[in-house]
SEGUPA-604254 format. One record per residue (C-alpha): residue in one letter; y, x, z. Coordinates in steps of 0.1 Angstrom, whole numbers. Example, Ala and Ser with C-alpha at 12.3 -4.5 7.8 and 13.67 -1.06 7.14 Angstrom:
BEGIN
{A {-45 123 78}}
{S {-11 137 71}}
END
This chain:
BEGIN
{X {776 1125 1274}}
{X {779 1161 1266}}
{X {769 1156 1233}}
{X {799 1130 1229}}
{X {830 1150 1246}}
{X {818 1179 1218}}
{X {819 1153 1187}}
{X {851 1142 1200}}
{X {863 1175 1203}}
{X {855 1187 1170}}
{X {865 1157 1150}}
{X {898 1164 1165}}
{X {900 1204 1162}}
{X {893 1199 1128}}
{X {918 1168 1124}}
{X {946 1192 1133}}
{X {933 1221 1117}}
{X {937 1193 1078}}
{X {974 1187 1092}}
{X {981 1223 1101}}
{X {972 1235 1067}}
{X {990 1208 1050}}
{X {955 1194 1037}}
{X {958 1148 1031}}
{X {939 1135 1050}}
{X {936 1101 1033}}
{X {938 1091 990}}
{X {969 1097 967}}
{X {998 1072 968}}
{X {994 1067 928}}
{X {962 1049 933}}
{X {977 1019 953}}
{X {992 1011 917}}
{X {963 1014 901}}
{X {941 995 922}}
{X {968 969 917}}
{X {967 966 880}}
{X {932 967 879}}
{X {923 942 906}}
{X {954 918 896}}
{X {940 917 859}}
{X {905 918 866}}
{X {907 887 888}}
{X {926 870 862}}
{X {909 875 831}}
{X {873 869 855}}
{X {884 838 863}}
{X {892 832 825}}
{X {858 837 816}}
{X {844 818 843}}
{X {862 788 842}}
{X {860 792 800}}
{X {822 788 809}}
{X {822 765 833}}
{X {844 741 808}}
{X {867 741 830}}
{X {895 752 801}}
{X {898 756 765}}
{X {890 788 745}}
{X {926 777 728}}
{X {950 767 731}}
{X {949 796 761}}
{X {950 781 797}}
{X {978 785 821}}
{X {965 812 842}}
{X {973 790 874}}
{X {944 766 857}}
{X {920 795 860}}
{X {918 791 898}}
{X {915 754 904}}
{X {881 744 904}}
{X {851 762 920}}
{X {837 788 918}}
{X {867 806 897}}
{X {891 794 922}}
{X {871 815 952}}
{X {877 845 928}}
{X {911 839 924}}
{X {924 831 959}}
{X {903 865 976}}
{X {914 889 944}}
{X {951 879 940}}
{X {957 879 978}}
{X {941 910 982}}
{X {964 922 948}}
{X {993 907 970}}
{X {987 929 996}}
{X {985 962 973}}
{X {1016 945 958}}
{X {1033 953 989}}
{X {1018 985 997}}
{X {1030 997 966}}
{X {1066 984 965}}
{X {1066 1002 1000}}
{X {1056 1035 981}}
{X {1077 1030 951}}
{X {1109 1027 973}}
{X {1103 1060 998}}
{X {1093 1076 971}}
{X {1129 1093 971}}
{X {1129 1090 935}}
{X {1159 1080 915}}
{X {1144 1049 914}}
{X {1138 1041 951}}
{X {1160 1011 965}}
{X {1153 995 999}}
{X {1176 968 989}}
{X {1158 965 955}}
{X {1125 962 978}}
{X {1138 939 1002}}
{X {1157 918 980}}
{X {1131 915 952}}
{X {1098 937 954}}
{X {1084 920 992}}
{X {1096 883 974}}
{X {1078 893 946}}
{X {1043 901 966}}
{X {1046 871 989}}
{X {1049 850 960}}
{X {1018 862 947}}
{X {999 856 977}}
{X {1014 821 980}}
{X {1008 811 942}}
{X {973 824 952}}
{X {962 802 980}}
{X {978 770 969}}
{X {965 761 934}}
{X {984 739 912}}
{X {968 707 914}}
{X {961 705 952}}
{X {996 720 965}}
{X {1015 724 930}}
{X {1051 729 950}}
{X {1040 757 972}}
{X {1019 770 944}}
{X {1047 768 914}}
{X {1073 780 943}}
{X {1045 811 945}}
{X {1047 818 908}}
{X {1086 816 903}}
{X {1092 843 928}}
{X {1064 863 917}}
{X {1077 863 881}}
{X {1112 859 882}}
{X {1117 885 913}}
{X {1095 912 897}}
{X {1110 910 861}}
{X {1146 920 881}}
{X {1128 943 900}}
{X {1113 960 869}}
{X {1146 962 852}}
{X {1166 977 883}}
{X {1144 1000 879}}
{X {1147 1013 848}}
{X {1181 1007 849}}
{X {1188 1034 878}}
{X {1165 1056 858}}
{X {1189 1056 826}}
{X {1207 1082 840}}
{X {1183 1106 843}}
{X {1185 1137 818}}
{X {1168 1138 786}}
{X {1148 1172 799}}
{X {1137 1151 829}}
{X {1128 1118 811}}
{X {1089 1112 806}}
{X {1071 1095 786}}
{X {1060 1073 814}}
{X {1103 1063 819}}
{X {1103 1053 782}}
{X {1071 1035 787}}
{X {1088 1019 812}}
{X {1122 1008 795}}
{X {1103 988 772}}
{X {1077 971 793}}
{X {1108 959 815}}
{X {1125 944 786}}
{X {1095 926 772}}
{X {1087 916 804}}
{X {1124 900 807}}
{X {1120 888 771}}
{X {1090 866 778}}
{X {1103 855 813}}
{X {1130 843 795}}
{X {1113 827 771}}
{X {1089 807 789}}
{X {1121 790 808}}
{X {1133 780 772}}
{X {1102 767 763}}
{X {1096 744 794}}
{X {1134 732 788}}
{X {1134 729 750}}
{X {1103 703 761}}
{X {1070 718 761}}
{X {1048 714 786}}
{X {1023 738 801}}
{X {992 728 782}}
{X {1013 740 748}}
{X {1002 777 737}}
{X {1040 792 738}}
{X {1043 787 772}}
{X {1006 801 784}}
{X {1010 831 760}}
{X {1043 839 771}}
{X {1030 839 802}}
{X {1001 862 799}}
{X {1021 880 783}}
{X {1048 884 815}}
{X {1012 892 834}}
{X {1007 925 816}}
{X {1039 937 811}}
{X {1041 932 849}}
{X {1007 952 857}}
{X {1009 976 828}}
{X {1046 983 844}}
{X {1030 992 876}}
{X {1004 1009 861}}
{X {1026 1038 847}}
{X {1037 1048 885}}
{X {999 1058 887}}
{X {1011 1084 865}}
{X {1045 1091 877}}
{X {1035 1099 911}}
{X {1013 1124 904}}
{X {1001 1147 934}}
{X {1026 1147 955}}
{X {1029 1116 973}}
{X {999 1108 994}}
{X {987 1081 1024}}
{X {976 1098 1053}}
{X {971 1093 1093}}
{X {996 1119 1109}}
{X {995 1124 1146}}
{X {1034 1131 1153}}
{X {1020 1150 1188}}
{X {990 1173 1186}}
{X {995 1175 1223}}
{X {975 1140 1223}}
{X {945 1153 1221}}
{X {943 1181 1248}}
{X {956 1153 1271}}
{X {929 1128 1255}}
{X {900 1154 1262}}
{X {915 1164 1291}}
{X {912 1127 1311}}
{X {875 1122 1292}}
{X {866 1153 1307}}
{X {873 1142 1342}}
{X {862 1110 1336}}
{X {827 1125 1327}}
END
């Protein structure tokens, strides 16, 4: 018992001494986006391979990546990664928009960053052959409500100074406006009559897929060090009142 009140103690002396000091407590905000990316594409491009070997889909003309995750095992792969991605997707709008850069827009994230990671889990857990409404429902508000979301942002971010543009804000400009681009044209394609087994509409697709994750990607960088996730105990007070009724209870 004794032994147990001292860890306790210690573990939280030397909690508040990290908070004190101004030392995180937890990982860097940055690599929410780039545990993103890399899950998001990972999944994908596994399932790819694993349903390419499986001969479940064509080497070409390349599969709709919504055909990757209908049949097992691939489609096990896909549902776990992309609704764990969907989650991160969240987290990291969260980030992007208290970030209290010049980019940060609740409305932005309300309106169009949250739509945009609830579609992913959606498109995720229904597949396209066994619930194709719910799944295609999924996939339009993932694409659509990200490639506005992408472009808001860069848009806010044109009036930034030349002296405090990055590379990463160029980067950025251009990956929003191919990612509009082939949005865009994947809706002409579908209404000027192809279907989804023709090659301009899956490559247009995978396309909008890494302009989407690469875009994401670059926050990894434009973070940097200073925004972290961390537990913060608002009153330190807590934990002389917690010791203080284990104490008696011991």
């Amino acid at each position: 018992t004794t032994l147990l009140y001292t860890i306790k103690f210690e573990a939280a002396m030397l909690a508040e001494s990290k908070m004190s000091s101004g030392e995180r407590n937890w990982f860097q905000s940055r690599k929410v986006a780039l545990i993103q990316c890399l899950l998001t594409v990972l999944t994908t491009f596994i399932c790819y391979v694993v349903a390419l070997a499986k001969g479940h889909v064509s080497l070409w003309p390349i599969p709709m990546i919504s055909y990757c995750g209908v049949h097992a095992p691939e489609k096990y792969i896909f549902s776990i990664g992309l609704v764990c991605a969907a989650f991160l997707m969240f987290l990291f709008i969260w980030i992007v928009e208290t970030a209290d850069k010049i980019y940060s827009s609740k409305f932005a994230a309300w309106a169009l960053g949250f739509p945009c990671s609830i579609g992913l889990m959606v498109l995720a857990v229904c597949n396209c052959v066994e619930e194709p409404t719910l799944h295609y429902i999924g996939a339009v508000s993932y694409f659509v409500c990200f490639a506005i979301w992408c472009v808001v942002c860069s848009f806010k971010e044109l009036s930034m100074s030349s002296l405090k543009t990055t590379v990463w804000v160029t980067i950025r400009k251009l990956l929003a406006l191919a990612n509009l681009t082939f949005s865009i044209s994947m809706g002409v394609f579908y209404l000027m009559g192809f279907s989804s087994l023709d090659w301009p509409v899956s490559v247009s697709e995978w396309s909008v897929l890494l302009c989407v994750e690469f875009y994401t990607l670059t926050f990894y960088f434009d973070l940097g060090d200073t925004f972290y996730i961390e537990q913060v105990c608002e009153d330190k007070d807590n934990y002389s009142l917690l010791m203080d009724e284990e104490e008696e209870e011991y």
